[in-house]
C-alpha positions in Angstrom: 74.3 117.7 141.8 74.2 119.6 138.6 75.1 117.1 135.1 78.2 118.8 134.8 79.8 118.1 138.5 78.6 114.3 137.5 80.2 114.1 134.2 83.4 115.5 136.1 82.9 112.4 138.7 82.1 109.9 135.7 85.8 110.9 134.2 87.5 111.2 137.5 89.8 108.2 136.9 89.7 108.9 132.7 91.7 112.1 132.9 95.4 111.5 133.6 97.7 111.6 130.6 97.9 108.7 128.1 101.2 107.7 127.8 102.3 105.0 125.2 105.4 102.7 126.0 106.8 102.4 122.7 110.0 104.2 121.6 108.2 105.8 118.7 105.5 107.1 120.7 107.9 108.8 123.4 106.3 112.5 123.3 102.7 111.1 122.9 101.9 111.8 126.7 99.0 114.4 127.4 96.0 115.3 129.5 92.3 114.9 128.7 92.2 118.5 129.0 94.7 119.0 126.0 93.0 116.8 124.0 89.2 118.2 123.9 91.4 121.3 124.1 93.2 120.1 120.7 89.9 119.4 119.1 88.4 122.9 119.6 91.1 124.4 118.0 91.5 122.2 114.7 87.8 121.9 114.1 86.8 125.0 115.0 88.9 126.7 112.8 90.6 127.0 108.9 94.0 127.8 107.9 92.6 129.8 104.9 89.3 131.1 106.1 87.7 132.2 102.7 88.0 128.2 101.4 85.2 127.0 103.6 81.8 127.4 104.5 81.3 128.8 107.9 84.6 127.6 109.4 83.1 127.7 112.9 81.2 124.3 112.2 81.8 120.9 112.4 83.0 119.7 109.1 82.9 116.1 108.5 81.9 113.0 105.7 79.4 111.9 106.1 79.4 109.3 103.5 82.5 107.0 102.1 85.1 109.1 101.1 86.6 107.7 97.7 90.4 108.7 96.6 91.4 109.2 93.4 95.6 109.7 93.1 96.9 112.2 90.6 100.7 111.5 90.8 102.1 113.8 88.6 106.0 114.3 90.1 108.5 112.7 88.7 108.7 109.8 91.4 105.7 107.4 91.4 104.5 108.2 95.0 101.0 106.3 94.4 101.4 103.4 96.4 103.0 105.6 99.3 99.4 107.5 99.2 97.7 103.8 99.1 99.0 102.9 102.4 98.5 106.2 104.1 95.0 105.9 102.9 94.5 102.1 104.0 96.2 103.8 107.7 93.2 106.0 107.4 90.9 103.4 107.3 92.5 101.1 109.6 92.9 104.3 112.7 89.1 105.9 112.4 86.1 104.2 113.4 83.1 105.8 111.7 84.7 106.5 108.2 84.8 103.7 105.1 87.5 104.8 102.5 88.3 103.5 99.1 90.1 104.2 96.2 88.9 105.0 93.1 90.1 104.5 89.3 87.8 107.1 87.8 88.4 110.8 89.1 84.7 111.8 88.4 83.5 108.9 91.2 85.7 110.9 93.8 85.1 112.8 96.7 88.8 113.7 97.4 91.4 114.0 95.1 94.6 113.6 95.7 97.7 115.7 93.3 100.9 114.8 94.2 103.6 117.0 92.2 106.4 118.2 92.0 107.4 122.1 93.2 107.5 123.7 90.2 104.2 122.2 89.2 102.4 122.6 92.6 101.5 126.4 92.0 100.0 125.9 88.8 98.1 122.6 89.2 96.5 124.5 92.2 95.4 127.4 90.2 94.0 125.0 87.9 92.9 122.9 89.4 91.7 123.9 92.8 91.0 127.2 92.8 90.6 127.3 88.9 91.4 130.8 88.5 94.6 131.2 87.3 94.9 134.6 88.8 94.9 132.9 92.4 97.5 133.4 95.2 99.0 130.2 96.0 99.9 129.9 99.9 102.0 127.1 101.8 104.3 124.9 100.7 101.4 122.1 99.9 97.1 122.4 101.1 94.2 121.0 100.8 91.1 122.5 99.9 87.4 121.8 101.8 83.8 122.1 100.2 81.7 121.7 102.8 77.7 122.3 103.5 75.2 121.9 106.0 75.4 118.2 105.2 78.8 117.6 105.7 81.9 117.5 103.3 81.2 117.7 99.8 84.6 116.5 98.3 88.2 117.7 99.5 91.4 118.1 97.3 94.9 118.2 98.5 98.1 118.8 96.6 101.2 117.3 97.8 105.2 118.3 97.6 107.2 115.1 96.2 110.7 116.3 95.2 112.0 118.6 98.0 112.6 115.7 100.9 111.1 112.3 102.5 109.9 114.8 105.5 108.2 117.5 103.8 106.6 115.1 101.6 105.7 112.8 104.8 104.7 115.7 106.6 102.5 116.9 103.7 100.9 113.7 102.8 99.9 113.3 106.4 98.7 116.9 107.7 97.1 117.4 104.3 94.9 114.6 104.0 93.7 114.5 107.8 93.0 118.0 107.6 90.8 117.0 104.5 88.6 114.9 106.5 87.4 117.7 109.0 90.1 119.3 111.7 91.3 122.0 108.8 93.0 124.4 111.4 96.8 124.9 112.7 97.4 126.1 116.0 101.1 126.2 116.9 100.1 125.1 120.7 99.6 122.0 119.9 102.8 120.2 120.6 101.2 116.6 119.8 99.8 116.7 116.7 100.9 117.3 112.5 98.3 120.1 113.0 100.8 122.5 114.2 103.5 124.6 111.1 106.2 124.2 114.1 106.1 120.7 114.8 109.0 118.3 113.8 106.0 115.4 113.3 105.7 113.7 110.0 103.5 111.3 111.2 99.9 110.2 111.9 100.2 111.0 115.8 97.8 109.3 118.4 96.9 112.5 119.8 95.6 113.1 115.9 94.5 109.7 116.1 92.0 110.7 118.9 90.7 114.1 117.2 89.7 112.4 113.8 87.6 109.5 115.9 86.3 111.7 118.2 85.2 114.0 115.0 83.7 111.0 113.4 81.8 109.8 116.2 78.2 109.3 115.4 77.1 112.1 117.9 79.2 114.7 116.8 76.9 116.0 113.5 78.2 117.9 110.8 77.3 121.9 110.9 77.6 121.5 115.1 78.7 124.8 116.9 81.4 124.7 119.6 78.9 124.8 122.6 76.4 122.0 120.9 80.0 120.1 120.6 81.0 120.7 124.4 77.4 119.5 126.0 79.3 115.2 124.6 82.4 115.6 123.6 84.2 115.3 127.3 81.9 111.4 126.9 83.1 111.1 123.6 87.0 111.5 124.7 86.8 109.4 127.1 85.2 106.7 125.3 88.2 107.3 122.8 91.3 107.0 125.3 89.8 103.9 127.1 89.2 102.3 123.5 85.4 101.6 124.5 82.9 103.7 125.6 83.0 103.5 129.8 80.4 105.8 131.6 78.8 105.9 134.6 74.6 104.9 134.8 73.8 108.2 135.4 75.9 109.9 132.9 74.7 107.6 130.4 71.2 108.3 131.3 71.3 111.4 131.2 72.5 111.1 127.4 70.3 108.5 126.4 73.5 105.9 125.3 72.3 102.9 125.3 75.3 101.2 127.1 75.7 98.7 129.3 78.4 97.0 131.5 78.8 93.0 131.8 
């Protein structure tokens, strides 16, 4: 039996749907299929290709990533931007996050603005070249090497609704960690320009812990990535890391069952 046909047999009863019983988490119902599906296209992929170093890599921290808050919009949004960060922190495993008084000490920065601000603090101060197109209604920008990120900046929409603020504060700074594409397929996740979510999905949940996973290495191509990642999904949706002896022998986890 080739290690393929007996990865299929380890995840025979791993594959149905998740499905979540709370109100909230209604339309969070999808196959194992969709989900190493959903992590191909967001990781594999950039929104705005020429921000990135080859965006056909795994892009991921590899050490703490420290936030520093710019809140420049009229409303003070900073402590909104605290608890979406402490969310962070709280949802993926493998990632250490912290916030940061001094902007130099940062790896991602954080601008949260108001519209008539957004394209100029963006030429300033993320592409610095005030000659830049600005796209999208709010971004984030990626530095990234063969070691992993190098620091990420996202600028945030404040004054034109709770939603597109929400939406922006959520999609932007996620995508910052790593999964930087869109793909309007995915009917799951904030990673998607058609979706109606504004918040931090479980299906997005799965993709960011999945991407931090120790095995999956930074600069990674899609077919190094598929040789684990159907072990490392399953690990994810069970909550703990449930493989067969011969699965796990063949990939030299040191698991073990009681």
């Amino acid at each position: 039996m080739n290690f393929m046909r007996i990865l299929l047999t380890c995840l025979l009863f791993l594959t149905g749907p998740v499905t979540l019983s709370s109100p909230s988490a209604a339309n969070d119902s999808f196959s194992t299929e969709e989900l190493l599906e959903g992590f191909e296209k967001t990781v594999f992929g950039l929104e705005y290709r020429s921000w990135s170093w080859r965006p056909y890599l795994v892009k991921k921290f590899t050490t703490p990533v420290l936030f520093y808050v710019h809140n420049l919009s009229a409303r003070d949004r900073t402590q909104t931007v605290y608890r979406f960060i402490k969310e962070i922190d709280n949802r993926i495993g493998g990632l250490t996050t912290g916030v940061t008084n001094d902007p130099a000490k940062a790896n991602f920065e954080i601008y949260v603005v108001d519209r008539a601000q957004y394209e100029p603090v963006v030429k300033k101060d993320i592409y610095k070249n005030e000659h830049a197109r600005v796209p999208g209604r709010c971004l984030v920008r990626v530095v990234s090497g063969r070691k992993g990120i190098k620091r990420s900046a996202a600028v945030i929409v404040s004054d034109e609704g709770e939603f597109l603020f929400k939406r922006c504060l959520v999609e932007e700074l996620l995508q910052g960690l790593g999964p930087m594409n869109d793909d309007e397929q995915l009917t799951h996740s904030v990673f998607n320009d058609s979706s109606r979510h504004s918040r931090f999905t479980v299906f997005d949940q799965l993709i960011l812990n999945m991407l931090y996973d120790p095995r999956i290495k930074p600069g990674m191509n899609l077919q190094q990535t598929r040789a684990i990642l159907p072990l490392v999904a399953a690990g994810e949706r069970m909550g703990l890391p449930l493989l067969c002896e011969e699965c796990r022998d063949r990939l030299r986890c040191p698991l073990t069952f009681q």
